[in-house]
ROGU-944237 format. One record per atom (N, C-alpha, C, O): residue number from 1; residue in one letter; atom name; z, x, y. Coordinates in steps of 0.2 Angstrom, whole numbers, plus 5000, padded with zeros to 4 digits. Layout:
<atoms>
+-----+------+------+------+------+------+
|  nr | rest | atom |   zz |   xx |   yy |
+-----+------+------+------+------+------+
| NUM |    A |   CA |    Z |    X |    Y |
...
+-----+------+------+------+------+------+
</atoms>
This chain:
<atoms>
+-----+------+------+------+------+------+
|  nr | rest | atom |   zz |   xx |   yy |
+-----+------+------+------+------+------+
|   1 |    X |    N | 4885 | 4100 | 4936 |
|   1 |    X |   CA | 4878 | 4099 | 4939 |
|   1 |    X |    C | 4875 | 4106 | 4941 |
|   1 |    X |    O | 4869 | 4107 | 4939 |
|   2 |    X |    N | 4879 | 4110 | 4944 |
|   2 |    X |   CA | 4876 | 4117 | 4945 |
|   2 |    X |    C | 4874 | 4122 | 4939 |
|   2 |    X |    O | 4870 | 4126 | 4939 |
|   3 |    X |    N | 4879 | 4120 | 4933 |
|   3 |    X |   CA | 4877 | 4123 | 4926 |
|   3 |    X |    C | 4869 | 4120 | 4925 |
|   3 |    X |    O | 4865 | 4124 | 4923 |
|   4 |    X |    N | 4867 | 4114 | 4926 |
|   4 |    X |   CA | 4862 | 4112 | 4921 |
|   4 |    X |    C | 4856 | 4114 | 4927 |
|   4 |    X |    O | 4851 | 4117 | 4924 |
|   5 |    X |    N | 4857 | 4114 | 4934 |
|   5 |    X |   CA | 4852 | 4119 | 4938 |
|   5 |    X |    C | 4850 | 4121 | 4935 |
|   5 |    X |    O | 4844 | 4120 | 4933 |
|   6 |    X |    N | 4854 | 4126 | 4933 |
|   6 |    X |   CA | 4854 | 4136 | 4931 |
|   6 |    X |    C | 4849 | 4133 | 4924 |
|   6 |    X |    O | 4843 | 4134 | 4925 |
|   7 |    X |    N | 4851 | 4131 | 4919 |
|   7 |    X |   CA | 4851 | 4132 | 4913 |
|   7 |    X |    C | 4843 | 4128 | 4912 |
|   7 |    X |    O | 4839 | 4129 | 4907 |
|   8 |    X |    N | 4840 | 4124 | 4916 |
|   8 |    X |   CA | 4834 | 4122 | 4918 |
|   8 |    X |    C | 4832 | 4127 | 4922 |
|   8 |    X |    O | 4828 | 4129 | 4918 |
|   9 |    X |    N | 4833 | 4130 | 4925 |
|   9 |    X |   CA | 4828 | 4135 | 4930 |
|   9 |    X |    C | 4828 | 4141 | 4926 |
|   9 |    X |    O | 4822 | 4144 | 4927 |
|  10 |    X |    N | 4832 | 4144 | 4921 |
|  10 |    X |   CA | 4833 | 4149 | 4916 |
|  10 |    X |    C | 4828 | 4145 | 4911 |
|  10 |    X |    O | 4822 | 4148 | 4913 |
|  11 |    X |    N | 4827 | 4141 | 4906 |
|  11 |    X |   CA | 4822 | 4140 | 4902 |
|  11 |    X |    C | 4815 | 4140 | 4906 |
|  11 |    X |    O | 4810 | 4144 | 4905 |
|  12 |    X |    N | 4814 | 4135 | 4913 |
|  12 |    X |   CA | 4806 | 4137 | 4915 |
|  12 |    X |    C | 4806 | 4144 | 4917 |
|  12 |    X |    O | 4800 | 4143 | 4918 |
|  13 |    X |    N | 4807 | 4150 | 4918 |
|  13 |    X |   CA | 4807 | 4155 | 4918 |
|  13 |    X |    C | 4806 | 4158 | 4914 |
|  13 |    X |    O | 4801 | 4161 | 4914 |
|  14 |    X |    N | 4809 | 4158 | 4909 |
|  14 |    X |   CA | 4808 | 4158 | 4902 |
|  14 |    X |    C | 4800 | 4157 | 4900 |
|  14 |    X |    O | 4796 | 4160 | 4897 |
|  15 |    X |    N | 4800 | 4149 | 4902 |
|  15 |    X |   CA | 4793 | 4147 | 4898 |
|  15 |    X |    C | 4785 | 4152 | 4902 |
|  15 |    X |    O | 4779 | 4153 | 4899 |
|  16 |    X |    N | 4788 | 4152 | 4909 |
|  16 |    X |   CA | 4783 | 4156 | 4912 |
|  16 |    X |    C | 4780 | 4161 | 4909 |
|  16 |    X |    O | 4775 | 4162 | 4907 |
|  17 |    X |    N | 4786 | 4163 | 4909 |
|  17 |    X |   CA | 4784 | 4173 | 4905 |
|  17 |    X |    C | 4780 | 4170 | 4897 |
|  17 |    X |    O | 4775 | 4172 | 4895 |
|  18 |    X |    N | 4783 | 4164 | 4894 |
|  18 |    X |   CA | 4776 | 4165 | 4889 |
|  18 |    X |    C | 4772 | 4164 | 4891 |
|  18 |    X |    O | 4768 | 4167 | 4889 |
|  19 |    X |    N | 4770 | 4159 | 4896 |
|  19 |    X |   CA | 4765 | 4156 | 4895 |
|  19 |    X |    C | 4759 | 4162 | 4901 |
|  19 |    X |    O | 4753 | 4161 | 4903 |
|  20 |    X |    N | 4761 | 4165 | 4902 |
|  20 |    X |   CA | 4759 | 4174 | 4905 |
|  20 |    X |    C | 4757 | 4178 | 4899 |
|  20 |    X |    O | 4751 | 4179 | 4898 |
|  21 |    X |    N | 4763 | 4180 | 4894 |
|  21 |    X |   CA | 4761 | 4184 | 4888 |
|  21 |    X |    C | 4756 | 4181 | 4886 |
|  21 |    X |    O | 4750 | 4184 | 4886 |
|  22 |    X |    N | 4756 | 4173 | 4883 |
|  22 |    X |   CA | 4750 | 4169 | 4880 |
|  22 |    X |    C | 4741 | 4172 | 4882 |
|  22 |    X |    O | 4737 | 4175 | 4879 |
|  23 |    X |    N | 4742 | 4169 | 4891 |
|  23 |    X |   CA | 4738 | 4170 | 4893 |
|  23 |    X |    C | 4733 | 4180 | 4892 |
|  23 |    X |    O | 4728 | 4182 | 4890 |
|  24 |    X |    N | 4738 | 4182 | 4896 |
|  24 |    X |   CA | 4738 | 4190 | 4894 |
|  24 |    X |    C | 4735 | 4192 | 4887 |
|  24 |    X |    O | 4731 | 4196 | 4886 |
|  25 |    X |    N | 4737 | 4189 | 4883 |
|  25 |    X |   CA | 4735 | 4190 | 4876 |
|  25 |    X |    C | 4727 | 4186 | 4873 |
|  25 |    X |    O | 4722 | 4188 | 4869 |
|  26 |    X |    N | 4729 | 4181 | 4875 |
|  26 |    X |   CA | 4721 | 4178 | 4876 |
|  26 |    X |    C | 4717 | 4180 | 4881 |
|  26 |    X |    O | 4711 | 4177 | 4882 |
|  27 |    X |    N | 4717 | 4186 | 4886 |
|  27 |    X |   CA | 4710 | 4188 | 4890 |
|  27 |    X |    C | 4710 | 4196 | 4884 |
|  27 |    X |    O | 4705 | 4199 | 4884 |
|  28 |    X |    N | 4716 | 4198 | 4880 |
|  28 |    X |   CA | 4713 | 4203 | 4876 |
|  28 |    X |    C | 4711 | 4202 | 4871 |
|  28 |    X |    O | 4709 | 4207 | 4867 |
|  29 |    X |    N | 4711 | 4197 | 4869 |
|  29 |    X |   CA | 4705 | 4194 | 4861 |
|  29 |    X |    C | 4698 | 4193 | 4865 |
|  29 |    X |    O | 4693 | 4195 | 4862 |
|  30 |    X |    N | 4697 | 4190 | 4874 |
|  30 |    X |   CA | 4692 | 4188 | 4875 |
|  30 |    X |    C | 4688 | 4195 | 4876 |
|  30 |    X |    O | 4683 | 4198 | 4873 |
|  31 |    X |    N | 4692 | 4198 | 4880 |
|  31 |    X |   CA | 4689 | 4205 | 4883 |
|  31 |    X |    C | 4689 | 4212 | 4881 |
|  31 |    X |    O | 4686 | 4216 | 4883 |
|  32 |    X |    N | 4694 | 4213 | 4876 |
|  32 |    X |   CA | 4696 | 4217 | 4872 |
|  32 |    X |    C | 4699 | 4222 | 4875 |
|  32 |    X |    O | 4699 | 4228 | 4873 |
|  33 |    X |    N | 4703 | 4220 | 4880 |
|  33 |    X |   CA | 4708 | 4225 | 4883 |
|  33 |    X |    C | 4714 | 4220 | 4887 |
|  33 |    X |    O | 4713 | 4214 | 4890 |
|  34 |    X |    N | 4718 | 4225 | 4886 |
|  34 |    X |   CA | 4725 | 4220 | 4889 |
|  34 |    X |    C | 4726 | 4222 | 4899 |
|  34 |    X |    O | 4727 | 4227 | 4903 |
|  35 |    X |    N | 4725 | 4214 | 4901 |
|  35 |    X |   CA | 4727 | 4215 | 4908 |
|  35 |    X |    C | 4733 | 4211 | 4908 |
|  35 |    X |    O | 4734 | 4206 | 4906 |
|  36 |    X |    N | 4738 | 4215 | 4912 |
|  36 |    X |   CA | 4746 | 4213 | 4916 |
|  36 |    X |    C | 4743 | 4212 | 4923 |
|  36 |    X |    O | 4738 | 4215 | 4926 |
|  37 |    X |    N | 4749 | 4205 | 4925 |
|  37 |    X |   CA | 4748 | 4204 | 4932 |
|  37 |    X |    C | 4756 | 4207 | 4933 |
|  37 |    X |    O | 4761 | 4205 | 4930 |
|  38 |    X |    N | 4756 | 4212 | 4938 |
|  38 |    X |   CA | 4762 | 4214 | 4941 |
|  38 |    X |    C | 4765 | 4209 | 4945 |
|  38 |    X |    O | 4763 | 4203 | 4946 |
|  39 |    X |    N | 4770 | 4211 | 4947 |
|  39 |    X |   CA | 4774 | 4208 | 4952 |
|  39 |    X |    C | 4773 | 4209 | 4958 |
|  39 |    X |    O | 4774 | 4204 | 4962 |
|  40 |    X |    N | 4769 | 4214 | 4960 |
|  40 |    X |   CA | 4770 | 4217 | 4966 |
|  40 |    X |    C | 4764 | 4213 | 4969 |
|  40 |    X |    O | 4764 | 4211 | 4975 |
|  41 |    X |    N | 4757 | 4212 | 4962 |
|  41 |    X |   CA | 4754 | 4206 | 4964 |
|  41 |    X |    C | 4753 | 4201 | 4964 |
|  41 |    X |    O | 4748 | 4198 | 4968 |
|  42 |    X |    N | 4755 | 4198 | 4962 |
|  42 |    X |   CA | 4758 | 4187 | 4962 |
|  42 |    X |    C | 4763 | 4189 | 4971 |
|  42 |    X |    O | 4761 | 4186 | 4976 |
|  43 |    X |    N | 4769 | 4195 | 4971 |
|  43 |    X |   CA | 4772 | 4194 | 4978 |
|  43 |    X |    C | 4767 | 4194 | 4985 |
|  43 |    X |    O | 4767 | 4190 | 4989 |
|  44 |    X |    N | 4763 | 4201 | 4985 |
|  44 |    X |   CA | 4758 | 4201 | 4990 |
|  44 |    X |    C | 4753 | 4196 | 4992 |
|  44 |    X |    O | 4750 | 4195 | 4998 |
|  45 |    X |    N | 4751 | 4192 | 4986 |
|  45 |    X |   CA | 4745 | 4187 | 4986 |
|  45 |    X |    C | 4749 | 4180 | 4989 |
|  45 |    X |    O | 4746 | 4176 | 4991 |
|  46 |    X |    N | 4756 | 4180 | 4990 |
|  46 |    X |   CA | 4759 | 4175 | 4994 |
|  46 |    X |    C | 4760 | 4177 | 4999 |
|  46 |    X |    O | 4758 | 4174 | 5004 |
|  47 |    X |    N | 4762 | 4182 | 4999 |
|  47 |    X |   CA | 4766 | 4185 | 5008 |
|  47 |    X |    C | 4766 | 4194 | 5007 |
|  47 |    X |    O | 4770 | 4197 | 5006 |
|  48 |    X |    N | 4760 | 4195 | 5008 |
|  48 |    X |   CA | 4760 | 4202 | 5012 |
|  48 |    X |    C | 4764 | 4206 | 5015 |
|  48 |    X |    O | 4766 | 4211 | 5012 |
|  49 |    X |    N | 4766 | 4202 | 5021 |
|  49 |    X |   CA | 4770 | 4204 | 5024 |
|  49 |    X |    C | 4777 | 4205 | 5022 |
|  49 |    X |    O | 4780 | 4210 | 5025 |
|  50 |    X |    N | 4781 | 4202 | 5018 |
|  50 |    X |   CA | 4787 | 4202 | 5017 |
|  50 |    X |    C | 4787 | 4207 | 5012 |
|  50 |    X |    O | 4792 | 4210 | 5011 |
|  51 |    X |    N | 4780 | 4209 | 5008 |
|  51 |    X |   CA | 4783 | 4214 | 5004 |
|  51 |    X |    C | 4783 | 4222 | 5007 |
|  51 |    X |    O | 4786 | 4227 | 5005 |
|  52 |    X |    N | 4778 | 4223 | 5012 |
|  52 |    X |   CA | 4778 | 4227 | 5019 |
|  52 |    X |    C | 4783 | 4228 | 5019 |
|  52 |    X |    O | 4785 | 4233 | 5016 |
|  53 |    X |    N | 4787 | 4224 | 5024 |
|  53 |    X |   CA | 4792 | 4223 | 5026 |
|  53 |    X |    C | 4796 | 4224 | 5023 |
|  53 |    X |    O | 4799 | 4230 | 5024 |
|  54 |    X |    N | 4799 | 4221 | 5016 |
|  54 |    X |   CA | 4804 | 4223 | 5013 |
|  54 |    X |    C | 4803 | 4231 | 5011 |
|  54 |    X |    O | 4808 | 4235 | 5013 |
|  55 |    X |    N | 4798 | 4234 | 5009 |
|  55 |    X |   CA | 4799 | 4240 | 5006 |
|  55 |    X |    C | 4800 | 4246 | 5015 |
|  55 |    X |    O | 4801 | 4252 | 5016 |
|  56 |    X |    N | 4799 | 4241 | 5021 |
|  56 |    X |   CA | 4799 | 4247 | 5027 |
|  56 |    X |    C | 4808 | 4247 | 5028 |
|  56 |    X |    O | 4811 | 4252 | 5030 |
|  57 |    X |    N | 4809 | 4240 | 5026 |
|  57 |    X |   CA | 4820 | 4240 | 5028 |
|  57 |    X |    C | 4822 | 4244 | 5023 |
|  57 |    X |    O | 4825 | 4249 | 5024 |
|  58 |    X |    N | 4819 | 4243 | 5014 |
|  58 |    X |   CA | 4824 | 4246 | 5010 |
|  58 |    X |    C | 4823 | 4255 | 5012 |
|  58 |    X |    O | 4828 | 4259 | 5011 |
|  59 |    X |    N | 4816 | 4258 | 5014 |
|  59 |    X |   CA | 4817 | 4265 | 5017 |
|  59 |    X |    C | 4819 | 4266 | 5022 |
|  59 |    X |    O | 4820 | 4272 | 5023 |
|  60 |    X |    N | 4820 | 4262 | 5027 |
|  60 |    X |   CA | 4822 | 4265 | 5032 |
|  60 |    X |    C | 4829 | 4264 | 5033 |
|  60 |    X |    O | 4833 | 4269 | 5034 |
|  61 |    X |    N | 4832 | 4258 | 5033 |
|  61 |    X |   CA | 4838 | 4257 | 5035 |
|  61 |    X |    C | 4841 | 4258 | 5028 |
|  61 |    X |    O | 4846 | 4262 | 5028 |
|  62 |    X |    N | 4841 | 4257 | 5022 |
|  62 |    X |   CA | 4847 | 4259 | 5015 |
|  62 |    X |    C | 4844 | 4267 | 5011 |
|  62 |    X |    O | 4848 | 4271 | 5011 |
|  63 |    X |    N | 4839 | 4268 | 5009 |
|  63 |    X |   CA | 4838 | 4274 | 5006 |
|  63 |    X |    C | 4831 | 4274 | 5002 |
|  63 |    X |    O | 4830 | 4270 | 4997 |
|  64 |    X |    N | 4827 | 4279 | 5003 |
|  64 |    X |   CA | 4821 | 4277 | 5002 |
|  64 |    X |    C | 4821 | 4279 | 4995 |
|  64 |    X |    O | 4815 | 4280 | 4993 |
|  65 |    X |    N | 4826 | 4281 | 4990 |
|  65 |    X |   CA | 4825 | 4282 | 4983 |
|  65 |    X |    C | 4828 | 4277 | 4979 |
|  65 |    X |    O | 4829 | 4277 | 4973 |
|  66 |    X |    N | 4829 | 4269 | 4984 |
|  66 |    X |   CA | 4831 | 4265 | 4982 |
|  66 |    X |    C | 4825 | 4261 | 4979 |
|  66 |    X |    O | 4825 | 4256 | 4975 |
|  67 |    X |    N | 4820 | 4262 | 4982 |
|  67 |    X |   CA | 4812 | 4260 | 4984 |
|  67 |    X |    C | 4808 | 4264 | 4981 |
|  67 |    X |    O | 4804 | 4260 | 4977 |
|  68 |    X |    N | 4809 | 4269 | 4980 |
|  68 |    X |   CA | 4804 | 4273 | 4975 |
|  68 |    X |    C | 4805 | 4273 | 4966 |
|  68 |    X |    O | 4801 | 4273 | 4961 |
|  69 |    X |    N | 4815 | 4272 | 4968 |
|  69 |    X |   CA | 4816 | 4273 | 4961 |
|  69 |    X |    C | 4818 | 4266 | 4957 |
|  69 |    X |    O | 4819 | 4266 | 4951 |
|  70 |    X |    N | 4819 | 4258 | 4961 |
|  70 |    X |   CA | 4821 | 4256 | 4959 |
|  70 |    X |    C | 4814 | 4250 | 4961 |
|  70 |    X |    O | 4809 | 4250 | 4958 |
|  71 |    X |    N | 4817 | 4245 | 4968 |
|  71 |    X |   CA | 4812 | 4242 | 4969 |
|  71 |    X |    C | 4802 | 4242 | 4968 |
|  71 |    X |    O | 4799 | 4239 | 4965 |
|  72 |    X |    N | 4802 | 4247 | 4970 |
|  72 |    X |   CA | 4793 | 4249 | 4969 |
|  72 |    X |    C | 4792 | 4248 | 4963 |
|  72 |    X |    O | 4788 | 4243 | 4961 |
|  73 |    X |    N | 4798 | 4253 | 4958 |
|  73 |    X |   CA | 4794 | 4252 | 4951 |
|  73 |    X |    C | 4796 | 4243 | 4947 |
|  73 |    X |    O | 4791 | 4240 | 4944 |
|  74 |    X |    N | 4801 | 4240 | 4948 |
|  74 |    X |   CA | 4800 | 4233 | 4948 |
|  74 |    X |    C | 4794 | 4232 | 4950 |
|  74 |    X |    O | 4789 | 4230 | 4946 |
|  75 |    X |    N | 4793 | 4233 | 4956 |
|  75 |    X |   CA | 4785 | 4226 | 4958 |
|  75 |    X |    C | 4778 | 4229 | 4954 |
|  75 |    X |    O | 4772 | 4227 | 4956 |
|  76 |    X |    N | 4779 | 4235 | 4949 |
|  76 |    X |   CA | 4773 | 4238 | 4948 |
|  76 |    X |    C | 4773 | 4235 | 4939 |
|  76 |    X |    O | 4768 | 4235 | 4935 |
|  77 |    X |    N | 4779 | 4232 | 4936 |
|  77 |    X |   CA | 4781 | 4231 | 4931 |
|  77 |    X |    C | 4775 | 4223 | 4930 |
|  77 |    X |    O | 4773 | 4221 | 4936 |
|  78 |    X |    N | 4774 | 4220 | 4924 |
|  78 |    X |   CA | 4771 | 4216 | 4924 |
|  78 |    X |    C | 4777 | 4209 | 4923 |
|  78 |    X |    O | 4782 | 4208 | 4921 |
|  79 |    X |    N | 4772 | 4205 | 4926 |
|  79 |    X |   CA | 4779 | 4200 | 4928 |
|  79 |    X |    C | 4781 | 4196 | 4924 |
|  79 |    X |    O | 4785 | 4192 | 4927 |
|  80 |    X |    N | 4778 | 4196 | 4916 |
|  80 |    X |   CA | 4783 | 4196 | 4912 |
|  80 |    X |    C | 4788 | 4197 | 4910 |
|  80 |    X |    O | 4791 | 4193 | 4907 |
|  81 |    X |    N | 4790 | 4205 | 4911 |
|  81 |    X |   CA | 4792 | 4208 | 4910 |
|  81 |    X |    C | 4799 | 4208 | 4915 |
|  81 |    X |    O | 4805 | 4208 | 4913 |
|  82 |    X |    N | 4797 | 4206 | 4922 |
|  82 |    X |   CA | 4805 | 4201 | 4927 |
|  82 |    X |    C | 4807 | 4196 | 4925 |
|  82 |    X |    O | 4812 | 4194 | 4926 |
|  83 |    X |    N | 4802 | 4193 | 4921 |
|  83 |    X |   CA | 4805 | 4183 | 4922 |
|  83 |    X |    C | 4810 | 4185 | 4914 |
|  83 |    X |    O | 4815 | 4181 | 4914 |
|  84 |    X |    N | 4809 | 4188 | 4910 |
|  84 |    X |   CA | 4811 | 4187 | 4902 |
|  84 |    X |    C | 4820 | 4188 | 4904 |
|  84 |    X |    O | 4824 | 4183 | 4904 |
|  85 |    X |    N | 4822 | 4194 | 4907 |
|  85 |    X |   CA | 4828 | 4195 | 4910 |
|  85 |    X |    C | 4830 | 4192 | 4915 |
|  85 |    X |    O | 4836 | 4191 | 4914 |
|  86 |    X |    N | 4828 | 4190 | 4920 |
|  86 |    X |   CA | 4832 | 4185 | 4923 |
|  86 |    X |    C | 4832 | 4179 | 4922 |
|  86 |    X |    O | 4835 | 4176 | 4926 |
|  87 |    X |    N | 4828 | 4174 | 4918 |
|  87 |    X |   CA | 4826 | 4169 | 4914 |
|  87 |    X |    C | 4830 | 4169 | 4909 |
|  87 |    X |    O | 4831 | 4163 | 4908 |
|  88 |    X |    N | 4834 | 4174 | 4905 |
|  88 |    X |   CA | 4839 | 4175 | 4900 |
|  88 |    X |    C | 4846 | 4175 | 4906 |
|  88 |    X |    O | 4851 | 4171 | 4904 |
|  89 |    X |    N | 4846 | 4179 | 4911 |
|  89 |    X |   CA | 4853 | 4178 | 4914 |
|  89 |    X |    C | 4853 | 4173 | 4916 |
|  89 |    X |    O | 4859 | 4172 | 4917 |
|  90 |    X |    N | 4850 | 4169 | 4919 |
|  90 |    X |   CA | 4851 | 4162 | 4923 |
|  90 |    X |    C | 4851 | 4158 | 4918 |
|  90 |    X |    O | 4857 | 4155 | 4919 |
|  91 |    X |    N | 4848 | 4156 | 4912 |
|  91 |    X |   CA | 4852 | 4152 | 4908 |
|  91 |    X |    C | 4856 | 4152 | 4904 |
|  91 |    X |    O | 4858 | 4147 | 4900 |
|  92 |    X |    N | 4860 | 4159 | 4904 |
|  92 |    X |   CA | 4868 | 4162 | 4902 |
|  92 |    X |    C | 4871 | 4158 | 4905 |
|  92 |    X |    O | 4875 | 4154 | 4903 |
|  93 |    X |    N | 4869 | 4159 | 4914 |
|  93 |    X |   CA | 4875 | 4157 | 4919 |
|  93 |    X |    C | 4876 | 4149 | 4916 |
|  93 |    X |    O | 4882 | 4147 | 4914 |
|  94 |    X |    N | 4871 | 4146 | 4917 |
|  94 |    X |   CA | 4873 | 4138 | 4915 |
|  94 |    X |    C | 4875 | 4136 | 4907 |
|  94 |    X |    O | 4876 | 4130 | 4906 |
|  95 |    X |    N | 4875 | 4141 | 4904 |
|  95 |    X |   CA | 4879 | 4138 | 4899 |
|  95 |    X |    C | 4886 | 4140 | 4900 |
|  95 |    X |    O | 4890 | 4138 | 4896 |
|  96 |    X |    N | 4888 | 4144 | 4904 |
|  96 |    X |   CA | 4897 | 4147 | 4907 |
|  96 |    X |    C | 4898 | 4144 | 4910 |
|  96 |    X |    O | 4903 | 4144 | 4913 |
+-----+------+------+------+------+------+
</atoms>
């Protein structure tokens, strides 16, 4: 039961990031230049706060080159670009 979880939540994840590239790709045939939505903005546009937050704990209480060199640059990548790999490992998990 918990294989086929994974292995459904790994394909929609999957299909997300196309249907993002898709999209992404259709406003640069429309507009003639390519726009990425980051991660950092789909996170903020839900919860502000938490992304605050999150980046005030990872500098203050674990290390702030954790945040500079790790986390930050994540939420600045485009979010196609998170869902392909963890979309591919989450439906690894449910076929194991």
């Amino acid at each position: 039961m918990i294989k086929q979880i994974f292995k459904v939540f790994g394909i929609l994840l999957l299909t997300t990031a196309l249907l993002l590239i898709l999209n992404e790709a259709y406003g640069y045939f429309r507009d003639g230049y390519w726009q990425s939505y980051p991660l950092g903005q789909l996170w903020y546009s839900i919860s502000p706060g938490t992304l605050n937050l999150t980046q005030a704990v990872t500098e203050r209480y674990l290390d702030w080159r954790l945040w500079d060199y790790g986390i930050g640059q994540l939420v600045i990548w485009p979010l196609w670009v998170t869902l392909i790999p963890l979309g591919l490992l989450t439906a690894w998990m449910g076929r194991r």
